[in-house]
PALUMDO-911927 format. One record per atom (N, C-alpha, C): residue number from 1; atom name; residue in three letters; x, y, z. Coordinates in Angstrom, 2 decimals, padded with zeros to 5 digits. Each point is the difference from the previous one (the first is absolute). Layout:
N
[rec NUM CA ALA [X Y Z]]
...
***
This chain:
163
[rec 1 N UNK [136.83 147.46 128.26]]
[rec 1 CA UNK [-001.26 000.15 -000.68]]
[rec 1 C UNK [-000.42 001.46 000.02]]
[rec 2 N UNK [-001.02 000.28 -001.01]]
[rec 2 CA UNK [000.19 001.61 -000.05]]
[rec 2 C UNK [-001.70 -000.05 000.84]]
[rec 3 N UNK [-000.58 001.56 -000.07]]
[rec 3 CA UNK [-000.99 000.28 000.98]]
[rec 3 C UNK [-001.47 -000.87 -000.29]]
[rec 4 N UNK [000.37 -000.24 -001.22]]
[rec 4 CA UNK [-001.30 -000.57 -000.56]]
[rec 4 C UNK [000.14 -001.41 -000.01]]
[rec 5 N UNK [000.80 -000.51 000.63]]
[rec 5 CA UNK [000.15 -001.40 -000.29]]
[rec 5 C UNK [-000.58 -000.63 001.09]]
[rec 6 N UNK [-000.40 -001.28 -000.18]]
[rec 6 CA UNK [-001.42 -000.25 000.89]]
[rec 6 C UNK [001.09 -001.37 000.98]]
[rec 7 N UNK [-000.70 -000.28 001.37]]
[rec 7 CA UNK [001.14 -001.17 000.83]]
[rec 7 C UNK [-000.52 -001.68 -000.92]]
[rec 8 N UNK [001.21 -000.46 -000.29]]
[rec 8 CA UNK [-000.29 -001.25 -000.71]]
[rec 8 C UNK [-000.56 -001.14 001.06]]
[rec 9 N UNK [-000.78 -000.76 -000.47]]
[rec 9 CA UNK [-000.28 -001.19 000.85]]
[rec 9 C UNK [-000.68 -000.98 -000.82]]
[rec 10 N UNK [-000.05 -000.79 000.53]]
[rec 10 CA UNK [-001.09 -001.29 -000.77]]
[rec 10 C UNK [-001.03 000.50 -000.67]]
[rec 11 N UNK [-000.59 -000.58 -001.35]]
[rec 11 CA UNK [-000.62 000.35 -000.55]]
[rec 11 C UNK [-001.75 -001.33 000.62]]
[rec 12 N UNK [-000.78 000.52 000.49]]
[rec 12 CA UNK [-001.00 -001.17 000.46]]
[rec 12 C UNK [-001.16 000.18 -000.46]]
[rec 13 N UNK [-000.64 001.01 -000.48]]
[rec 13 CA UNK [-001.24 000.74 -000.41]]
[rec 13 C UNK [000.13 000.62 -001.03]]
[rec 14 N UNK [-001.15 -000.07 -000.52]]
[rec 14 CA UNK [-000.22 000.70 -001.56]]
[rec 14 C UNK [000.53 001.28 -000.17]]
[rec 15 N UNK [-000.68 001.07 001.25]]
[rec 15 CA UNK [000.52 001.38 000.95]]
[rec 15 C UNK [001.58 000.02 -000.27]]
[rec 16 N UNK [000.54 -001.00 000.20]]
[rec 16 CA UNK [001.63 -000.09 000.12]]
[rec 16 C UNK [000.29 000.24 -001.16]]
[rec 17 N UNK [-000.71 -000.96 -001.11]]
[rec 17 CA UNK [000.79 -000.26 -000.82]]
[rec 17 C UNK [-000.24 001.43 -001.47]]
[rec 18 N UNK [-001.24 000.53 000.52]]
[rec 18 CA UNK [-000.17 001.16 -001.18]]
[rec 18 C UNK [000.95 001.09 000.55]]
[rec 19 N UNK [000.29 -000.07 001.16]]
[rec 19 CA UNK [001.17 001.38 000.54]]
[rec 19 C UNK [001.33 -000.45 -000.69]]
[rec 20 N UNK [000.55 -001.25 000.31]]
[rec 20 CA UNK [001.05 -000.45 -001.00]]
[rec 20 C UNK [000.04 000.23 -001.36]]
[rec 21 N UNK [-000.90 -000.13 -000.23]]
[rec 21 CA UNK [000.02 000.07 -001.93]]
[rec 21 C UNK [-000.30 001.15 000.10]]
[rec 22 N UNK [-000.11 001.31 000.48]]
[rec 22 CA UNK [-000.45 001.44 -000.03]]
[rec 22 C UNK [001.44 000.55 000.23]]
[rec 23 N UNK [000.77 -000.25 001.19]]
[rec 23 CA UNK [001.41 000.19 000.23]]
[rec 23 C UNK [001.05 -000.66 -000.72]]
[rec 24 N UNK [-000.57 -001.33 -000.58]]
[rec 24 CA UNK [001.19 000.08 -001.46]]
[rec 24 C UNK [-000.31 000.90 -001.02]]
[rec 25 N UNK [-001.44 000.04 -000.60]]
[rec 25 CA UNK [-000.12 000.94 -001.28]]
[rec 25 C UNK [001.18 001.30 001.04]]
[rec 26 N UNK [000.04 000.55 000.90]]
[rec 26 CA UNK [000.49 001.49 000.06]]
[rec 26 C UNK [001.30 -000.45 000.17]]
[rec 27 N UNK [000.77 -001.17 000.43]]
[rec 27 CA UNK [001.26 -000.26 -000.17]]
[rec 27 C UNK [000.68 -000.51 -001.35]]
[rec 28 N UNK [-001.00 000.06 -001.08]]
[rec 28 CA UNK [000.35 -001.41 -001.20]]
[rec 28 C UNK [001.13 000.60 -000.69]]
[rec 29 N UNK [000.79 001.39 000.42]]
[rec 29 CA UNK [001.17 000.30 -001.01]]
[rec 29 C UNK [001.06 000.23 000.70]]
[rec 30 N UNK [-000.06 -000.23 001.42]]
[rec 30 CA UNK [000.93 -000.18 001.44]]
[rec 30 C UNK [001.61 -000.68 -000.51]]
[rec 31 N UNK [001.36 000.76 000.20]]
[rec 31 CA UNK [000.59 -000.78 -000.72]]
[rec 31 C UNK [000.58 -000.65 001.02]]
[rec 32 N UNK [000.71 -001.45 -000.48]]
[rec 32 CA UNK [000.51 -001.07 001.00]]
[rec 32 C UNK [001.31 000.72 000.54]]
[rec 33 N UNK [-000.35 -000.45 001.35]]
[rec 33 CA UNK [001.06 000.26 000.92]]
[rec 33 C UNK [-000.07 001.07 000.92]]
[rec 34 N UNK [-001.39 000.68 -000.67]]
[rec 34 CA UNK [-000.26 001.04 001.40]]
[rec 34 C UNK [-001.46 -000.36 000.80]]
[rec 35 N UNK [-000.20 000.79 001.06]]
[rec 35 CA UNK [-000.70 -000.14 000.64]]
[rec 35 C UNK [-001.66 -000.76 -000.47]]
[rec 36 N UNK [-000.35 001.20 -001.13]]
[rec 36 CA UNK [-001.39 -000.51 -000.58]]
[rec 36 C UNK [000.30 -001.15 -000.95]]
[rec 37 N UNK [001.27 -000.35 -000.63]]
[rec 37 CA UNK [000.03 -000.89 -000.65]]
[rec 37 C UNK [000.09 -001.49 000.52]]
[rec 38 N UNK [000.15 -000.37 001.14]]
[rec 38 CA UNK [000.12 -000.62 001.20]]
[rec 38 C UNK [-001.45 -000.23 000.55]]
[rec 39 N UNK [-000.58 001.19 000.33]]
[rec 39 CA UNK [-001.57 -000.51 000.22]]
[rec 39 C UNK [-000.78 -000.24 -001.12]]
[rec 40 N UNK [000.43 000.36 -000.69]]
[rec 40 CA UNK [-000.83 -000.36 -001.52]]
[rec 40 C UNK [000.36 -001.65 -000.15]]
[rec 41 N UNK [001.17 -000.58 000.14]]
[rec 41 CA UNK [000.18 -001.73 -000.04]]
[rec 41 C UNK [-000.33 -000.25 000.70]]
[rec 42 N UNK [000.13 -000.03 001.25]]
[rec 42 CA UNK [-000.71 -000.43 001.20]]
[rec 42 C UNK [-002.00 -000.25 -000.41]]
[rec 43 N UNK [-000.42 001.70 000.17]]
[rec 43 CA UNK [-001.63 -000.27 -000.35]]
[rec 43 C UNK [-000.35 -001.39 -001.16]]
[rec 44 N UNK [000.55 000.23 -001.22]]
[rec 44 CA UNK [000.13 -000.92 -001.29]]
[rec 44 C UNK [000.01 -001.35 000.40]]
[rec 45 N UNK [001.03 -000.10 000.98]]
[rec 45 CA UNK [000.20 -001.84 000.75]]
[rec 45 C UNK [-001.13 -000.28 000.31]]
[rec 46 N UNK [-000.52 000.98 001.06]]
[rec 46 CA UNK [-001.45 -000.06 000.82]]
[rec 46 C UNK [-000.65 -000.20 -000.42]]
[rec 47 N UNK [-000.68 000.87 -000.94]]
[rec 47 CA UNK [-001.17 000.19 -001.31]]
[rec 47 C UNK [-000.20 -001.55 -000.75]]
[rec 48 N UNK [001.20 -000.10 -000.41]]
[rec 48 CA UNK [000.31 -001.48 -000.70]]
[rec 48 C UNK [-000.29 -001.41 000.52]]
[rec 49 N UNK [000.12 000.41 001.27]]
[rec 49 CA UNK [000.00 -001.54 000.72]]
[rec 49 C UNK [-001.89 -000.36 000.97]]
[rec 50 N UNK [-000.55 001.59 000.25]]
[rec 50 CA UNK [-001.07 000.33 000.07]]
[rec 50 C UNK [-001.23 -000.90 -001.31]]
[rec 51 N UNK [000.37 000.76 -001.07]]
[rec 51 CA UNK [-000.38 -000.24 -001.20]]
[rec 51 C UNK [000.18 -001.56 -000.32]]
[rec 52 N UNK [000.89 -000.66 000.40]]
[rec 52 CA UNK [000.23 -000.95 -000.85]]
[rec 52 C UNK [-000.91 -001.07 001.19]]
[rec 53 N UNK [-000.24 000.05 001.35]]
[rec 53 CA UNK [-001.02 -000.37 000.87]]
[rec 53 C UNK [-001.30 -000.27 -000.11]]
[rec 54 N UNK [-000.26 001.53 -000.22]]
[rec 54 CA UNK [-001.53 000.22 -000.42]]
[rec 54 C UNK [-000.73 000.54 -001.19]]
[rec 55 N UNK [000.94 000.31 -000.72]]
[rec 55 CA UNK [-000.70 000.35 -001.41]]
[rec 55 C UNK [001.10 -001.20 -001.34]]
[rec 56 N UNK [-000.11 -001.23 000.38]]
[rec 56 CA UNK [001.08 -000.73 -000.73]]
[rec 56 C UNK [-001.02 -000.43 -001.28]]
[rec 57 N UNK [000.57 000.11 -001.45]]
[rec 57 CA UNK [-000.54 -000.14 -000.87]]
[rec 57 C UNK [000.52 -001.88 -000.77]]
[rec 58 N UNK [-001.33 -000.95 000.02]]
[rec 58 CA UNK [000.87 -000.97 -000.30]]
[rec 58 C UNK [-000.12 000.02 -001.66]]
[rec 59 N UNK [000.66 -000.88 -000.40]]
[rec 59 CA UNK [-000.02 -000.30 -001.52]]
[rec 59 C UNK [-000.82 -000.43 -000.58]]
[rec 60 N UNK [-000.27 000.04 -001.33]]
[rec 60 CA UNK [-001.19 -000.42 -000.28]]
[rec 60 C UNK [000.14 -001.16 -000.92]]
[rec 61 N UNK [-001.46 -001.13 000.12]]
[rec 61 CA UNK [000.18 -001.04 -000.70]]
[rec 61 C UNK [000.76 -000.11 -001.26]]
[rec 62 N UNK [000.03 -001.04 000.07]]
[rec 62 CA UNK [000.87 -000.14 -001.75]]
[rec 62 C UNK [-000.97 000.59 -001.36]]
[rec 63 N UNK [-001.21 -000.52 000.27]]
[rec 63 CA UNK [-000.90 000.59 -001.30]]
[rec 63 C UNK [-000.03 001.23 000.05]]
[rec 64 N UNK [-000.14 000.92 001.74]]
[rec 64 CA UNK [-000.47 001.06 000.02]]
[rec 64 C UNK [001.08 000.58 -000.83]]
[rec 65 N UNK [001.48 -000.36 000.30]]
[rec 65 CA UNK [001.03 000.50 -000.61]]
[rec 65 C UNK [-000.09 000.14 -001.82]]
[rec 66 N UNK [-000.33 -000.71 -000.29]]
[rec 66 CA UNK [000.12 -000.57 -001.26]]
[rec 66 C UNK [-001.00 000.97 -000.91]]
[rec 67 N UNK [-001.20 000.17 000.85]]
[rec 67 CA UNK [-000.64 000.96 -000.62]]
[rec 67 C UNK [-000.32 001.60 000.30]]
[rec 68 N UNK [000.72 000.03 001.23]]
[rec 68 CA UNK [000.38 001.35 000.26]]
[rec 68 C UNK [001.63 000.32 -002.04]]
[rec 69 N UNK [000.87 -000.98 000.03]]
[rec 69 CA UNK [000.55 000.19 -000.91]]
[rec 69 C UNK [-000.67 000.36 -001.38]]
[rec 70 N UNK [-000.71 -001.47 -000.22]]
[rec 70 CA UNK [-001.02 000.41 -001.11]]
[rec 70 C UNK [-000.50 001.31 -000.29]]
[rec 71 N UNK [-000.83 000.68 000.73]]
[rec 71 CA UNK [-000.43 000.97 000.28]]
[rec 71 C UNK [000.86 001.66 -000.37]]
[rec 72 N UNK [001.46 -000.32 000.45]]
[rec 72 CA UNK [000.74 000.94 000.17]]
[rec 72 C UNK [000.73 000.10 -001.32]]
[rec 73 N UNK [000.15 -001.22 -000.76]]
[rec 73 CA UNK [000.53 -000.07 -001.15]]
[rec 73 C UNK [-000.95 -000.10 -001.12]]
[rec 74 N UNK [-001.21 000.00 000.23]]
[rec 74 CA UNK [-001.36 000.17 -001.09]]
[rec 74 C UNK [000.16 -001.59 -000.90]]
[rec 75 N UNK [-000.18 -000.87 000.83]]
[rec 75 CA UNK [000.29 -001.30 -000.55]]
[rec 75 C UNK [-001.36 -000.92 000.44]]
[rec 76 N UNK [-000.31 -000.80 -001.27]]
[rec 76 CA UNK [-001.23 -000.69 000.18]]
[rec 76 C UNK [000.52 -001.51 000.60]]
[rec 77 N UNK [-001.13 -000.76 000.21]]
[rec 77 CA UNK [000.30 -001.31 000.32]]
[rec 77 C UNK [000.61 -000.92 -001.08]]
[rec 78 N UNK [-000.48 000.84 -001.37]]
[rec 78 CA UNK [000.93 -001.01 -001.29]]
[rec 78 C UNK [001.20 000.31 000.12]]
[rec 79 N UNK [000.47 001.34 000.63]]
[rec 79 CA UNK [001.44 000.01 -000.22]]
[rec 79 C UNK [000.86 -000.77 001.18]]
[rec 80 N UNK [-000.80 -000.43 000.59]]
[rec 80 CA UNK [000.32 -000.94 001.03]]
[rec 80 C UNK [000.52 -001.67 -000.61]]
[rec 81 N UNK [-001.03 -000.18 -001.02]]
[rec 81 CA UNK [000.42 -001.16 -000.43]]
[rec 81 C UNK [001.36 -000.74 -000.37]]
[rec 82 N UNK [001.13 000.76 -000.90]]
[rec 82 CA UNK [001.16 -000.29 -000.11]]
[rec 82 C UNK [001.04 -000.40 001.22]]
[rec 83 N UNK [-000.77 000.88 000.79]]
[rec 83 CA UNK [000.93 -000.10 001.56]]
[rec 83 C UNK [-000.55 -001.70 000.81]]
[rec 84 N UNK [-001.25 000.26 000.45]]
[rec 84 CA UNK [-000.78 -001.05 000.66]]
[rec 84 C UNK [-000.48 -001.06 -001.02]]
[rec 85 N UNK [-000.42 -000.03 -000.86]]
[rec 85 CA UNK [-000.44 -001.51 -000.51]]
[rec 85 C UNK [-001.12 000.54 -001.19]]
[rec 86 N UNK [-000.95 -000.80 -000.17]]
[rec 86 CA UNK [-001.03 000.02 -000.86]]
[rec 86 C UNK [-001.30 000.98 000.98]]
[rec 87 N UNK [-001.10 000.35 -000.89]]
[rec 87 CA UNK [-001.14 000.88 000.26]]
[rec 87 C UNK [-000.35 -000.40 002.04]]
[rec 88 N UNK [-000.76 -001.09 -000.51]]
[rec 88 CA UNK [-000.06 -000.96 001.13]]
[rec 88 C UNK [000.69 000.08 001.07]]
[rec 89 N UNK [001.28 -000.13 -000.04]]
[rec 89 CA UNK [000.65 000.04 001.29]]
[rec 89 C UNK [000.63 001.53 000.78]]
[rec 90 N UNK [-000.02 000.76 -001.16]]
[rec 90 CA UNK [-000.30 001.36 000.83]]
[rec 90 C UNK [-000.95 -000.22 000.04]]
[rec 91 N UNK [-001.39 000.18 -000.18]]
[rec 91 CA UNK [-001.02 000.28 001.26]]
[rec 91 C UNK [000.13 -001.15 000.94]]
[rec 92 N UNK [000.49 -001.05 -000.01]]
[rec 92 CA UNK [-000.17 -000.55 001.28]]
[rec 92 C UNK [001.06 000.56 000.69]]
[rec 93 N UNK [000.84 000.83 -000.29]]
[rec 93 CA UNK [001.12 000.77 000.92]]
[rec 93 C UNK [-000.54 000.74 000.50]]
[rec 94 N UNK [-000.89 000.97 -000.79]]
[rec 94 CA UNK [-000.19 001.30 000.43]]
[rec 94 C UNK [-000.87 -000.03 000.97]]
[rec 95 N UNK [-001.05 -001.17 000.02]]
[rec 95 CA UNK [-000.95 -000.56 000.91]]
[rec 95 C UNK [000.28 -000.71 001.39]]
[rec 96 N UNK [001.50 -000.18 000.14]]
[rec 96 CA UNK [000.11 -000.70 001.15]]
[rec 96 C UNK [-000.44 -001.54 -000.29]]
[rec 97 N UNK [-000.23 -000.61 -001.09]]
[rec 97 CA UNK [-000.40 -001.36 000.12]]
[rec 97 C UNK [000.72 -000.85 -000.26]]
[rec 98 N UNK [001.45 000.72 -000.20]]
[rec 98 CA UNK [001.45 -000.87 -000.32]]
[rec 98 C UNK [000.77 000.93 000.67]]
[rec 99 N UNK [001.42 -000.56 000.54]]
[rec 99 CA UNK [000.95 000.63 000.23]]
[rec 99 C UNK [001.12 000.56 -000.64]]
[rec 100 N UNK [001.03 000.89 -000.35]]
[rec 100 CA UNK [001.20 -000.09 -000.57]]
[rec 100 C UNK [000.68 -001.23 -000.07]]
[rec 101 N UNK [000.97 -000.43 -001.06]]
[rec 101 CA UNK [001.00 -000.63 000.17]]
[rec 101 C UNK [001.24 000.94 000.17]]
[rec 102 N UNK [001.19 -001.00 -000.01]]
[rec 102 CA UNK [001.16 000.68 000.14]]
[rec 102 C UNK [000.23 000.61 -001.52]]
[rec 103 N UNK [-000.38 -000.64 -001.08]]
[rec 103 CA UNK [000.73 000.54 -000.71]]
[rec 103 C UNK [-000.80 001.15 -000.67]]
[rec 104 N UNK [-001.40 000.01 000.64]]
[rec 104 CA UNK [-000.97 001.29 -000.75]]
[rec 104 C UNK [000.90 001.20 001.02]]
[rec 105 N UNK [000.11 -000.23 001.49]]
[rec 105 CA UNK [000.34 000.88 000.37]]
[rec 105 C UNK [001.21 000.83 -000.35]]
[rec 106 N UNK [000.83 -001.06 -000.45]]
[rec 106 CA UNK [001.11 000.41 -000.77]]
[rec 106 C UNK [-000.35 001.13 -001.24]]
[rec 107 N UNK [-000.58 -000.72 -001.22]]
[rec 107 CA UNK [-000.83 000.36 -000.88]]
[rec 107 C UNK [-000.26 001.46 000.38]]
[rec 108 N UNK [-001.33 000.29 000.80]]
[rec 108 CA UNK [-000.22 001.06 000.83]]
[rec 108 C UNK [000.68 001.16 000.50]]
[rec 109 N UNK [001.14 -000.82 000.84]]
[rec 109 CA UNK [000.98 000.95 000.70]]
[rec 109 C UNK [000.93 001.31 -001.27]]
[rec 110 N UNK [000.19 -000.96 -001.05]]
[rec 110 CA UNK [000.87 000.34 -001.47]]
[rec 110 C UNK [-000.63 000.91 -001.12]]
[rec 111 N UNK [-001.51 -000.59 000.13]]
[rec 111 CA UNK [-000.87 001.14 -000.75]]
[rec 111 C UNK [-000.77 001.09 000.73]]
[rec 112 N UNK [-000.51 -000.23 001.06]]
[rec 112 CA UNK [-000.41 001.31 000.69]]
[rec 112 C UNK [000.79 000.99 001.00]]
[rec 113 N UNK [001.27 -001.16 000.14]]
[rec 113 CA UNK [000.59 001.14 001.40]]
[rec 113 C UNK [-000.69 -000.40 001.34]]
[rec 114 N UNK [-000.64 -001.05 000.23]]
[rec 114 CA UNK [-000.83 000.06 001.12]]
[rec 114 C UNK [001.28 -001.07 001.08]]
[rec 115 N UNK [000.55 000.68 001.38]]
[rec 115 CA UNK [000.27 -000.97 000.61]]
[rec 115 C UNK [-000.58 -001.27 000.31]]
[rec 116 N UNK [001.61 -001.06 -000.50]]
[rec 116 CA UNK [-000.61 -001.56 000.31]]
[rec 116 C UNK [-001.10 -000.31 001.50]]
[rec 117 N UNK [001.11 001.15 000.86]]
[rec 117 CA UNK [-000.40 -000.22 001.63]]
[rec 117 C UNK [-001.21 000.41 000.28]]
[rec 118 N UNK [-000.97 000.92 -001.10]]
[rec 118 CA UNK [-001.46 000.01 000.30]]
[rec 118 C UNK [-000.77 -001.12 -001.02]]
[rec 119 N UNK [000.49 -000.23 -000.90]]
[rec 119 CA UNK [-000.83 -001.24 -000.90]]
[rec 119 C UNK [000.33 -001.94 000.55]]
[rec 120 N UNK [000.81 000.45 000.96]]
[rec 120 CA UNK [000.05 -001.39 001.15]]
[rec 120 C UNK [-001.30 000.33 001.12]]
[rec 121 N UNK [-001.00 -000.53 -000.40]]
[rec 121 CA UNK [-001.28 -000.55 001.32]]
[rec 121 C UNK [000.37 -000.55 001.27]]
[rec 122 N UNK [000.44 000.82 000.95]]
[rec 122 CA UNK [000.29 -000.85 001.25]]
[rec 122 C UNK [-001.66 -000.40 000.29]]
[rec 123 N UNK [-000.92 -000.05 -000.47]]
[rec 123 CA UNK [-001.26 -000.05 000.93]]
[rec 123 C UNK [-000.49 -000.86 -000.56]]
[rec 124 N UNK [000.72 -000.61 -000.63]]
[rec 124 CA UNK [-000.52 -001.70 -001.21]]
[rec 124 C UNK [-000.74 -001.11 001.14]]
[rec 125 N UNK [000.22 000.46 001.10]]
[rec 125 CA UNK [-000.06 -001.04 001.09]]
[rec 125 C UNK [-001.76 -000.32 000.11]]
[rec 126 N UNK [-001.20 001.09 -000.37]]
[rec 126 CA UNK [-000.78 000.06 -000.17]]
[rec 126 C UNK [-000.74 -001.37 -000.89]]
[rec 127 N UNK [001.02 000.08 -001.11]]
[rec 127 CA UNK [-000.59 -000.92 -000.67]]
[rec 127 C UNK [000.65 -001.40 -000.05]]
[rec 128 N UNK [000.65 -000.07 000.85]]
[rec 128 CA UNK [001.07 -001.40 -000.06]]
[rec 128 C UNK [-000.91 -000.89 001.31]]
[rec 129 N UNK [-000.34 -001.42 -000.63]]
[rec 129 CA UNK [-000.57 -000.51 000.47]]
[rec 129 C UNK [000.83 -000.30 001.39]]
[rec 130 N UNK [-000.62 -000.75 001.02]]
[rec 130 CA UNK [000.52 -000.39 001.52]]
[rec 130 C UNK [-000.59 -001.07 000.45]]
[rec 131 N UNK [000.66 -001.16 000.12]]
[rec 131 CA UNK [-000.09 -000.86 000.50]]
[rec 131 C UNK [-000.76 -000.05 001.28]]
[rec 132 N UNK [-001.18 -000.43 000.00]]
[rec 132 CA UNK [-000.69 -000.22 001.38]]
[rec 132 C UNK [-000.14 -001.52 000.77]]
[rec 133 N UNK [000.26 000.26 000.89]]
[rec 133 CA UNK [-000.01 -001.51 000.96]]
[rec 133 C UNK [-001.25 -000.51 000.03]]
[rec 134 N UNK [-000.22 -001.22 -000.47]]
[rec 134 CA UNK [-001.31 -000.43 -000.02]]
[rec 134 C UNK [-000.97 -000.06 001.89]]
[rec 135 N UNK [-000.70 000.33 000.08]]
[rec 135 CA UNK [-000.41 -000.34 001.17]]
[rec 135 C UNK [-000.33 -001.59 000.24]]
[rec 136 N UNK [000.50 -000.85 001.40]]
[rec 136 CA UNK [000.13 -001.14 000.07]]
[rec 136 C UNK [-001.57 -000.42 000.32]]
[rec 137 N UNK [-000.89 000.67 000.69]]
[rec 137 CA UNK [-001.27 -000.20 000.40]]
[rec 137 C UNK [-001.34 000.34 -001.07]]
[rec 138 N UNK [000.64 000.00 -001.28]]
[rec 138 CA UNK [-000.86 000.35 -001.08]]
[rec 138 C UNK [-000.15 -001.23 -000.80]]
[rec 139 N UNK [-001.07 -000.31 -000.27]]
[rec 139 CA UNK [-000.30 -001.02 -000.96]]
[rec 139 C UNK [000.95 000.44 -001.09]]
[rec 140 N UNK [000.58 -001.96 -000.24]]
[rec 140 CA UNK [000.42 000.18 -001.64]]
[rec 140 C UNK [-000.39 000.40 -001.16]]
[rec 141 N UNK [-001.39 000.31 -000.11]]
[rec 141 CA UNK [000.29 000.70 -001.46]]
[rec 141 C UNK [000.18 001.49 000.31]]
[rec 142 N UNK [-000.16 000.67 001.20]]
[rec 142 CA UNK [000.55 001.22 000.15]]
[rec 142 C UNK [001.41 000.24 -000.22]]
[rec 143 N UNK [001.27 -000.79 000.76]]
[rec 143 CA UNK [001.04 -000.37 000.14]]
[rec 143 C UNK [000.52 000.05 -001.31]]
[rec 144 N UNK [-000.76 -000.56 -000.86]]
[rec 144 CA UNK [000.24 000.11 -001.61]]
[rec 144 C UNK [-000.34 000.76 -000.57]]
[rec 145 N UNK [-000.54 000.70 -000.19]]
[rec 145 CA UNK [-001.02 001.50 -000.06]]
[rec 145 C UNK [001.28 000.69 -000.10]]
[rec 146 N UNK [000.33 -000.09 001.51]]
[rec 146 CA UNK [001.19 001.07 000.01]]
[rec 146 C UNK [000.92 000.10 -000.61]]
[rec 147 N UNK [000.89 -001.65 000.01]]
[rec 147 CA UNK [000.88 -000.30 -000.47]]
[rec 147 C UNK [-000.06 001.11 -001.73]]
[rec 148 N UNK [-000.86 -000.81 -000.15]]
[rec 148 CA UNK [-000.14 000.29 -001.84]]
[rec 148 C UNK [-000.24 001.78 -000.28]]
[rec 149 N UNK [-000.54 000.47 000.67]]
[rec 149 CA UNK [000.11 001.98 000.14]]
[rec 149 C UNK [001.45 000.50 -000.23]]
[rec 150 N UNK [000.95 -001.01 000.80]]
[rec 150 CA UNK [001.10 000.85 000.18]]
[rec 150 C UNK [001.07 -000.59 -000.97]]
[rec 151 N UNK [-000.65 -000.97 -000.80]]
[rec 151 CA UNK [001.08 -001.08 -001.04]]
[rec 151 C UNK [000.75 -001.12 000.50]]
[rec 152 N UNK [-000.06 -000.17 001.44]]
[rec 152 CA UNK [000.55 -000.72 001.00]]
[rec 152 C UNK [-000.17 -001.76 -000.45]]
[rec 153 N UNK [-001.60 -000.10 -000.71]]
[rec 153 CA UNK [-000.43 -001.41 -000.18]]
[rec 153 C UNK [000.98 -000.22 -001.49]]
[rec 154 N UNK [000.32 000.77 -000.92]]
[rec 154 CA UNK [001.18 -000.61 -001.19]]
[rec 154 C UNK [001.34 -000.40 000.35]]
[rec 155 N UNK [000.20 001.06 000.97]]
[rec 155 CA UNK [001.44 -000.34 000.83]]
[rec 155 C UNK [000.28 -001.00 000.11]]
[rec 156 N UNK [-000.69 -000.99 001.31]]
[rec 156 CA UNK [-000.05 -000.83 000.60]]
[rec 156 C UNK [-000.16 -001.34 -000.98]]
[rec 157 N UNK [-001.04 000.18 -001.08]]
[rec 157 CA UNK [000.09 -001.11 -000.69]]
[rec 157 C UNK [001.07 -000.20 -000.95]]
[rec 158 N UNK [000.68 001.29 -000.18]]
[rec 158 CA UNK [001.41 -000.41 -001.20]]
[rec 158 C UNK [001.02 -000.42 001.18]]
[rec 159 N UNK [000.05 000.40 001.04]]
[rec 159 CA UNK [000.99 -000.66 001.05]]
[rec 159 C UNK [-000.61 -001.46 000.15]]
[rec 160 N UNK [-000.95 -000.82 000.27]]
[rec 160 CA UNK [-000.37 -001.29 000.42]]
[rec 160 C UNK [-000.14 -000.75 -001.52]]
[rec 161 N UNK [-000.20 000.90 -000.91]]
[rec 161 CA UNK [000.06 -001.40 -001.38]]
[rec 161 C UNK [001.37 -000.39 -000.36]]
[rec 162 N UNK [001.04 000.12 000.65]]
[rec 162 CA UNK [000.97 -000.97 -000.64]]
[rec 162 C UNK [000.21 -000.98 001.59]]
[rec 163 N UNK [-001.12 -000.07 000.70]]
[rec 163 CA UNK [000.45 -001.17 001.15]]
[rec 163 C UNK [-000.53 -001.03 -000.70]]
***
């Protein structure tokens, strides 16, 4: 390492991590295989794995995606229509009050460029109903109350009408 090169160690503090990114900018043309080019991969690993800890950027919703695109390509919600459906169901897209299908996302993926893997909602779980256990010490029409919230009371009767 030459005189200016600083002792490597864990990156744990903010302190750490602006000296790293200060000692790569002065290493960033270091060529591989020598000394600074060596601490220059090394810091980069560090920096990287630092970064990806505490400053991790997640993805953004499917709409956000969709209209971050819009946006970037100067495209209205009508030009949305050919892709997604009729007037109507883009705004209920754009609104969150419907979900993608597979084949809009398809649709989607083909006309905007937008990865499938951000226009798939892992967080659908929000709106997907859940079966709740009726409480046994609750009066029956509560018991039913419940049942019927969660769709539980149609279930049950298309299972018992063919006894």
């Amino acid at each position: 390492m030459t005189s200016s090169a600083i002792e490597i160690h864990p990156i744990r503090t903010e302190a750490d991590h602006e000296a790293a990114v200060a000692r790569i900018a002065e290493l960033i043309g270091a060529k591989p295989g020598t000394a600074e080019g060596d601490e220059l991969d090394i810091l980069a690993t560090l920096v990287d794995a630092y970064e990806a800890q505490h400053h991790a950027i997640n993805a953004p919703d499917p709409i956000t995606a969709i209209q971050f695109r819009m946006d970037q390509q100067g495209l209205s919600r009508k030009d949305l229509e050919p892709v997604i459906g009729t007037r109507a169901r883009v705004s209920e897209i754009l609104t969150g009050q419907r979900k993608l299908t597979i084949d809009m996302i398809r649709r989607l993926r083909s006309a905007l460029g937008i990865s499938a893997d951000l226009l798939i909602d892992s967080s659908s779980s929000k709106t997907r109903r859940r079966y709740v256990e009726p409480d046994p010490h609750r009066g029956q029409a509560a018991r039913r109350k419940s049942l019927k919230q969660t769709g539980e009371v149609r279930r049950i009767k298309r299972r018992t009408a063919g006894r």
